[in-house]
N, C-alpha and C positions, 0 to 999 in steps of 0.2 A: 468465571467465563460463561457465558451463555451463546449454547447453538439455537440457533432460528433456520428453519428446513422450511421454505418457500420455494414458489415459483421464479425463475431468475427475475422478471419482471418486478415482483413485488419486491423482491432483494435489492433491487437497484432503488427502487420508491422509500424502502424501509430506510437505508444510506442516505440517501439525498435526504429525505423527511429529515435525519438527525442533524445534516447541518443546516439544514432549513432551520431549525429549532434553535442550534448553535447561534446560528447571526443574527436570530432574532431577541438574544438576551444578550450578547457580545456582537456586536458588528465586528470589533478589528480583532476580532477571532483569528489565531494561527492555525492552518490546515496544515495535515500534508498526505501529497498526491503521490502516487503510485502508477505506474505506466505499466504496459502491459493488456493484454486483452481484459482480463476480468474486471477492472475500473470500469473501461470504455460507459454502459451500461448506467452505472451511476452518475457518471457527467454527461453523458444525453438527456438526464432526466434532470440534473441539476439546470442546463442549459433551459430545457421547459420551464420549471420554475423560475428562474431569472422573468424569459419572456413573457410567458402567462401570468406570473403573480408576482412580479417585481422583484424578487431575492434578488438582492445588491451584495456584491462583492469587495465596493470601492474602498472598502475599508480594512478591510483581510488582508491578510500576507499567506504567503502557502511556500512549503520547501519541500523538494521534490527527493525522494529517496535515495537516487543512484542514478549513474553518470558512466560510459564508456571509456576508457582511457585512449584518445590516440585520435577518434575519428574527427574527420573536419569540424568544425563550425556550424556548415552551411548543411551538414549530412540531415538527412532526413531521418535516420532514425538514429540521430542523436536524442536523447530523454528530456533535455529541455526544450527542442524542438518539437519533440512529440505531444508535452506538454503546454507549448505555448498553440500547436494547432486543434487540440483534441479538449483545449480547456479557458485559456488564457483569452485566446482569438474569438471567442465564444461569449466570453461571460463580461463582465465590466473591471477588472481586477483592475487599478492603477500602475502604471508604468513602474515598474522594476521591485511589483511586490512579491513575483514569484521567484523565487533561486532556486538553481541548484550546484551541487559540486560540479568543480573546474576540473575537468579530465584532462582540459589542453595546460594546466599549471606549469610551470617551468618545473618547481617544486613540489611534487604531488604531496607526502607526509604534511607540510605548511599549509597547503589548500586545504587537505582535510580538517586538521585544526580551527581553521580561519572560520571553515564549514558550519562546528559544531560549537562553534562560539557565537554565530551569530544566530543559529538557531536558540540560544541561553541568551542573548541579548535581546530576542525581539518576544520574551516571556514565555518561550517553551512550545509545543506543537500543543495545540486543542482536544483536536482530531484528525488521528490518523487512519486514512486509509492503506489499506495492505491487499495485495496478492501473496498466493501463495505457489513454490513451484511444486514440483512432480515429488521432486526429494527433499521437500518440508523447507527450502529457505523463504525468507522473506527477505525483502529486496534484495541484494547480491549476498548475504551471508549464508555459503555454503554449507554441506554437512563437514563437519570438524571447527567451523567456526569458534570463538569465543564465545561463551552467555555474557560475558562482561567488555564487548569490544565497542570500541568508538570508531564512528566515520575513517576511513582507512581505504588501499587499497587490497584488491583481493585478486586472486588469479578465480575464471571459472572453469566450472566441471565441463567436461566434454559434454554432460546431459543438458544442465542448462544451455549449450552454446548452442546443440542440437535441437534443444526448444524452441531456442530464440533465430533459426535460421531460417523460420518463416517470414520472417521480418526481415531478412537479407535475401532475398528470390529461393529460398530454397539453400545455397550455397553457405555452411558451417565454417567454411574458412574464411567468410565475410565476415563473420561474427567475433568482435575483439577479444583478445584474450583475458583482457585486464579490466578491471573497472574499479572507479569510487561506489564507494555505499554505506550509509549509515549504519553503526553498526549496533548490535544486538541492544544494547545496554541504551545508545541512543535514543533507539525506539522507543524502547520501555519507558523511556522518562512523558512519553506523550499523554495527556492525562486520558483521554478516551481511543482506543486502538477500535477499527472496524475492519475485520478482515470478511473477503469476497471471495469464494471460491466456486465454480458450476463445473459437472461435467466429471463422469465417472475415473478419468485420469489422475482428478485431484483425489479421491475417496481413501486411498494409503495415508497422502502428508495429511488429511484431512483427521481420519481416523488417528494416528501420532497426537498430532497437536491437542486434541479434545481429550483422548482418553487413554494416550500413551504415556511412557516415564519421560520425564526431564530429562534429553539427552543433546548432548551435539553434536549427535549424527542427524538429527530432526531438529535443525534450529529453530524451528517456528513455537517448538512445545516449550522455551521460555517465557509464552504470552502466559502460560498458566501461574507464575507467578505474579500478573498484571493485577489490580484490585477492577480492571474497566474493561473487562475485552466481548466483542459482541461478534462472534464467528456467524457470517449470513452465508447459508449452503443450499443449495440443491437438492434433490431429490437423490440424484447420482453420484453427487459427493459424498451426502451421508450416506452410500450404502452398506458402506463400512462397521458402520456405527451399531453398538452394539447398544446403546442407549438413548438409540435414532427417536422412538415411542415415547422414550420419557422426555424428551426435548420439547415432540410436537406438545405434549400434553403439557408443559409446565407453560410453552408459552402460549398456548390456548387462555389457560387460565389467566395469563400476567392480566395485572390492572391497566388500564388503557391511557391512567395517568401517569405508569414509569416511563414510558417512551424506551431507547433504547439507550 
């Protein structure tokens, strides 16, 4: 695992730059995107690259983390809709290259499956982008989760919902209970994981994940058995960090030809 303590700016450049580099040795490269604020930031910088220096997407597929259970279609902060305005709508991606899980399923358990089979039929996630929340999940996989769970659904925690109720005006009882989300084990299988985190809120799940134990009360600290994970942080995320100094200094020193 390697932490990088930048400026959020550069953190988002550092991201983008990796799949910049991705599609330019793999064009039909498999991403997958991550919603939530902490991406944002990376896909405003990926969209510059598209415009400014041609990064083409047309050949890429991307599957999106996690999915509400219940909410319309047309809802706005439905994740693939959030996804198709905040990335899709943006960039040159080919009609029907991005999915994600089906919340409105007849049969939710089926959806899931269907999910994580076709993420294994279209040759696996490349790179993945991750957030991370308050209490160490990544995408909907709460604390108690499984390390070895597949796409499923989950009920969330009161804290996530109260995170995520900015996103609903303010109002936590707008915030669905239920969601699809890839799960632990899923993710893992991605060959390059880049997790984004800014902002001294994250500095607890940030601190766990880097240099806490294996647990699942802190899902996100199963990236530490990852062989690829590239944690980009803040100044205020790492404040935690008891190994914040040897971070900066090793990647001071990195060679300029390992990229991330």
């Amino acid at each position: 695992m390697e932490a990088v303590i930048a400026a959020p700016e550069e953190l988002a450049r550092l991201a983008a730059g990796a799949i910049q580099k991705l599609l330019g040795s793999r064009p039909d490269a498999v991403l997958g995107l991550a919603t939530g604020s902490s991406p944002l930031p990376i896909y405003d910088e990926l969209v510059r690259l598209h415009v400014e220096e041609g990064l083409s997407f047309a050949r890429a597929k991307a599957f999106t983390l996690d999915e509400y259970v219940g909410l319309p279609s047309e809802h706005p902060q439905r994740y693939l809709n959030v996804i198709e305005r905040e990335v899709v709508e943006r960039l040159d991606f080919a009609p029907g290259a991005v999915r994600g899980p089906d919340g409105l399923a007849a049969d939710l358990a089926a959806a899931c499956a269907a999910y994580d089979d076709a993420i294994s039929e279209a040759g696996g996630v490349d790179l993945q982008i991750l957030g991370i929340g308050t209490d160490g999940h990544v995408g909907f996989n709460e604390p108690g989760s499984s390390l070895a769970s597949r796409t499923r659904i989950k009920t969330l925690t009161e804290q996530t919902r109260a995170d995520n109720a900015r996103f609903f005006a303010g109002d936590i009882n707008a915030v669905p209970q239920h969601c699809l989300t890839q799960g632990l084990a899923t993710i893992m299988q991605a060959r390059h994981i880049v997790l984004i985190a800014t902002g001294r809120a994250k500095a607890d799940a940030i601190h766990q994940l880097v240099e806490g134990p294996v647990s699942a009360m802190w899902p996100a600290t199963i990236l530490q058995h990852h062989p690829h994970v590239t944690v980009l942080i803040d100044n205020a995320a790492a404040s935690r960090l008891q190994l914040a100094d040897y971070f900066r200094s090793t990647y001071a020193a990195k060679p300029a030809w390992q990229g991330l």
